[in-house]
C-alpha positions as CSV (number, residue, x, y, z in Angstrom):
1,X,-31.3,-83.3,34.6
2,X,-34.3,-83.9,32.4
3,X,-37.7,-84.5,34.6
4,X,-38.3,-88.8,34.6
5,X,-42.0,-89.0,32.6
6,X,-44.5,-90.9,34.7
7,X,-46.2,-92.4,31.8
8,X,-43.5,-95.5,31.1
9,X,-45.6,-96.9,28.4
10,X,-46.8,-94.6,26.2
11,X,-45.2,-93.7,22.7
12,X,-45.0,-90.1,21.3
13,X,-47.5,-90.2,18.2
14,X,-46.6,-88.8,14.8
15,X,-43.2,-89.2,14.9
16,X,-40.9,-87.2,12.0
17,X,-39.5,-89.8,10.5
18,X,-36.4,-87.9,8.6
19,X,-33.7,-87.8,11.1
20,X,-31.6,-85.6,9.3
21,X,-34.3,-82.7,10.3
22,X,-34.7,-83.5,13.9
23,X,-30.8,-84.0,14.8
24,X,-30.8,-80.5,16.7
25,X,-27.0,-79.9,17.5
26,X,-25.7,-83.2,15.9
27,X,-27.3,-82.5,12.5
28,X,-23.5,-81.0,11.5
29,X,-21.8,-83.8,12.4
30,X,-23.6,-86.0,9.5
31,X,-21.3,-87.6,6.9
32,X,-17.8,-89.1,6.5
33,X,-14.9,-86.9,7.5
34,X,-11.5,-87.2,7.8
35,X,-8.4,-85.9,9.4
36,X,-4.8,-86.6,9.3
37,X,-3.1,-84.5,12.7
38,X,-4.7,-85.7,15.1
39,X,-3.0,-86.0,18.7
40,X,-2.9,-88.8,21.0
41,X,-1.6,-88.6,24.5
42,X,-1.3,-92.2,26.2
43,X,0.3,-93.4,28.8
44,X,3.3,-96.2,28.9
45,X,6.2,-97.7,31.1
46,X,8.8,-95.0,30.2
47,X,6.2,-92.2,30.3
48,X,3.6,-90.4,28.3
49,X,3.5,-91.1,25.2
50,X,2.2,-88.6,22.3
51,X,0.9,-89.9,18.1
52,X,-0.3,-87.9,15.4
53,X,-2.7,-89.7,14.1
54,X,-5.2,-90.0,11.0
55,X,-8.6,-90.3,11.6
56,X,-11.8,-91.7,9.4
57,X,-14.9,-91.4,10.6
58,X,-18.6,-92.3,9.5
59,X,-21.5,-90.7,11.1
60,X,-25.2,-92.4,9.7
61,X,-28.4,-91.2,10.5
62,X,-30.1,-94.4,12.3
63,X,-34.3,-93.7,11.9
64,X,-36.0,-92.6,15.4
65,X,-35.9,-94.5,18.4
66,X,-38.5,-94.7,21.2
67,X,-38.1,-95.5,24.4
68,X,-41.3,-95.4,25.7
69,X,-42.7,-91.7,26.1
70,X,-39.0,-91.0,25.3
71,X,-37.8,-89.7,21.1
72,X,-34.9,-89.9,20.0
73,X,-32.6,-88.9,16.6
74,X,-29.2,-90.1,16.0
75,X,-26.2,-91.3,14.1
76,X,-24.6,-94.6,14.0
77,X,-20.8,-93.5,14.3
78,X,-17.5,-96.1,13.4
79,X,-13.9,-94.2,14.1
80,X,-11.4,-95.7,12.3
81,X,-7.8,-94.5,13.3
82,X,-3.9,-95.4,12.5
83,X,-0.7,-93.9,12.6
84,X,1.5,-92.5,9.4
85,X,3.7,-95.0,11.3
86,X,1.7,-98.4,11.6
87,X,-1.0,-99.9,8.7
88,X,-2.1,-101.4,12.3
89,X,-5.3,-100.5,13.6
90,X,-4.3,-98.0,16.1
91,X,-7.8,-97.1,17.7
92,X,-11.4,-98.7,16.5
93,X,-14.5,-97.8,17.8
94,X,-18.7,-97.9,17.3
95,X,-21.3,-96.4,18.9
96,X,-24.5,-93.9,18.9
97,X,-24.7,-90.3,19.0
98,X,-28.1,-89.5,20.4
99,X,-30.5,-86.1,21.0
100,X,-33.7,-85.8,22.7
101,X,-35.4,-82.9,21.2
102,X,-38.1,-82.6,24.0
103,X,-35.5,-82.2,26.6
104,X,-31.9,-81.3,24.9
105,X,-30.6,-84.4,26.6
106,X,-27.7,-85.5,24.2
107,X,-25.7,-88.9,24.4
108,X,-23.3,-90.8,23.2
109,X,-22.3,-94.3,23.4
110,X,-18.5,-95.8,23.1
111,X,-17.6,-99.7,22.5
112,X,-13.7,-100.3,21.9
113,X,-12.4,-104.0,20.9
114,X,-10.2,-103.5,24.0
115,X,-13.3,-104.7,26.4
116,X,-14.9,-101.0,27.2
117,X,-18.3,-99.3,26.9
118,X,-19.2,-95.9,28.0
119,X,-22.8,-93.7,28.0
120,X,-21.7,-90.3,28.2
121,X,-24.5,-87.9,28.6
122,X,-24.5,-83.3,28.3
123,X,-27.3,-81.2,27.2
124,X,-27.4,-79.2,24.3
125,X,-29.7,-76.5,22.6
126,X,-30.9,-77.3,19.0
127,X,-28.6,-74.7,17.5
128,X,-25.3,-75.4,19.7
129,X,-22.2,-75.2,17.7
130,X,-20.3,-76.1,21.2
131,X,-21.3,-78.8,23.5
132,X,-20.2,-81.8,25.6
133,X,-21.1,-85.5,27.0
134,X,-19.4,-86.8,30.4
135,X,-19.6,-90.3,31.7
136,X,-18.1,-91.3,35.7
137,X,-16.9,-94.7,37.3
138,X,-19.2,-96.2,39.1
139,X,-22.3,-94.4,38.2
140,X,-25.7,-96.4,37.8
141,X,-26.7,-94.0,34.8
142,X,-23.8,-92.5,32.1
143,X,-21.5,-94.5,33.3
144,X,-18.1,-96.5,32.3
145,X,-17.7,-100.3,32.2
146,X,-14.4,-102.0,31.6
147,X,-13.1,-105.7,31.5
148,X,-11.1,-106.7,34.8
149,X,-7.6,-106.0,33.4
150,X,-8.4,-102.7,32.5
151,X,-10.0,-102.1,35.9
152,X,-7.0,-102.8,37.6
153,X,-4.2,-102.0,35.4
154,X,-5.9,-98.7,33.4
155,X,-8.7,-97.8,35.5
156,X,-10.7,-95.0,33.9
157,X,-12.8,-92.9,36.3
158,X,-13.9,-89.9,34.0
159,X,-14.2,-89.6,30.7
160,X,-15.4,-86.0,28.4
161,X,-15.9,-85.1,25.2
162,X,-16.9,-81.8,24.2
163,X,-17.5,-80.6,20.5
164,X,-16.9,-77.5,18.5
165,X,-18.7,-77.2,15.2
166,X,-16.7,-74.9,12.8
167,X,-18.3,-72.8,10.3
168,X,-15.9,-74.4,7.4
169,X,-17.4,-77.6,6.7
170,X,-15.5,-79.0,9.7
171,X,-15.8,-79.7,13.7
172,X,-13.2,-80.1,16.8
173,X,-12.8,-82.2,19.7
174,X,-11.4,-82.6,22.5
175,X,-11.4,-85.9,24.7
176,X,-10.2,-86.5,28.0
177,X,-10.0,-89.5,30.0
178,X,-8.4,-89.6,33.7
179,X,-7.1,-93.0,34.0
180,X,-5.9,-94.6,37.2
181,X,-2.6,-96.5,35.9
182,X,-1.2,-99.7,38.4
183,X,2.3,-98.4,40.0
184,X,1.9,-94.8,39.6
185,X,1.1,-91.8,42.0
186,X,-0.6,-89.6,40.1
187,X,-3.9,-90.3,37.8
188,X,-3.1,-89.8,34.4
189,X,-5.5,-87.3,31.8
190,X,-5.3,-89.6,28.7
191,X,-6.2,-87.0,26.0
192,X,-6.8,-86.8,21.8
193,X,-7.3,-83.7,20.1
194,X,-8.7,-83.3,16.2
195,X,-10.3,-81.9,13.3
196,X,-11.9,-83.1,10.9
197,X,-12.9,-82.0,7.8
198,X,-16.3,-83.5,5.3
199,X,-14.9,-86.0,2.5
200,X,-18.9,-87.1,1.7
201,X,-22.2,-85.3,2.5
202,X,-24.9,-87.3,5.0
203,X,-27.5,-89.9,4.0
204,X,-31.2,-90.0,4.6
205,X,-32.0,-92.3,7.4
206,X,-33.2,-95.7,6.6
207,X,-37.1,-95.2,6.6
208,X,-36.9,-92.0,5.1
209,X,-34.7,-93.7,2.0
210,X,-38.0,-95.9,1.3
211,X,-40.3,-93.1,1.7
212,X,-38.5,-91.2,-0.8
213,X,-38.1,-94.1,-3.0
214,X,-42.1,-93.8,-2.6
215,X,-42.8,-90.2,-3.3
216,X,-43.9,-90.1,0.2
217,X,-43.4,-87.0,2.0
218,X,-41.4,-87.4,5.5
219,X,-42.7,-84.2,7.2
């Protein structure tokens, strides 16, 4: 676990302002990408169920945060998925990928229109191609929060993500979330598999847009 500072208060001075150079391990994952095999395992009355699915997803350099002594970069992320099937919304979701370069603490942060959030939390090296974020029930830090039908009916008490940047343009995952479901035995791993592939390069981060736009250097 990264050392707590003592100084609360304080803000890092001379802060980088283009993201895009200070994303460490996420830096790949810039852009819009795009996938249409993705697999979906879920549970239902009669017994797993498994989709292919397609996939869209966004990922936006936001500019830095603070948070007090603490930096960090990251993207603004919206997954958009549906099934060859449906033109239904099969999965949406928003959130925050973040990396603190002083410490390698990475993060990301779910909210589904089902009535869940999740911070997820891993460490990571500035030039991992592999890494992961893991979030537990009932933890006061990187936790998992869920309305009170989903508590009792589809109780999720782990969740992980881990990440596998390809050398084509493209990266993996694999997510798995162990779900407590009402009536049955056994908890059951809830898992999606994909990869995507770039359809659009990455933007400059807001601030670093106008500084551009001024001739301003951003190192």
């Amino acid at each position: 676990m990264p050392k707590l500072h003592r100084d609360i208060f304080t803000e890092p001075g001379d802060v980088d302002p283009d993201t895009l150079a200070n994303l460490g391990p996420l830096r790949p994952l810039a852009g819009v990408w795009q996938a249409d095999k993705g697999v979906d395992l879920n549970p239902k009355a009669e017994g797993p169920e498994r989709r292919v699915f397609r996939e869209h997803i966004e990922m936006l350099p936001i500019d830095p945060q603070t948070n007090g002594p603490q930096l960090f970069y990251g993207l603004r992320y919206h997954i958009h998925i549906n099934t060859p099937e449906e033109q239904i919304t099969f999965h949406d979701q928003v959130g925050y990928w973040l990396w603190e370069p002083a410490t390698g603490l990475i993060m990301q942060t779910i909210a589904i229109p089902r009535g869940q959030v999740v911070l997820a939390s891993g460490q990571a090296g500035p030039n991992d191609k592999i890494f992961s974020v893991s979030a537990q029930l009932g933890e006061a830090t990187y936790g998992i929060c869920s309305t009170a039908f989903l508590d009792r009916a589809f109780r999720t008490t782990s969740y992980r993500l881990e990440i596998t940047v390809q050398d084509d343009d493209s990266w993996s995952y694999a997510q798995h979330s162990v779900m407590i479901v009402e009536g049955e035995k056994d908890p059951f791993d809830h898992h999606d598999q994909n990869t995507l592939r770039r359809i659009a390069g990455p933007t400059l981060n807001p601030l670093a847009q106008i500084l551009a736009r001024q001739g301003k250097k951003t190192d």
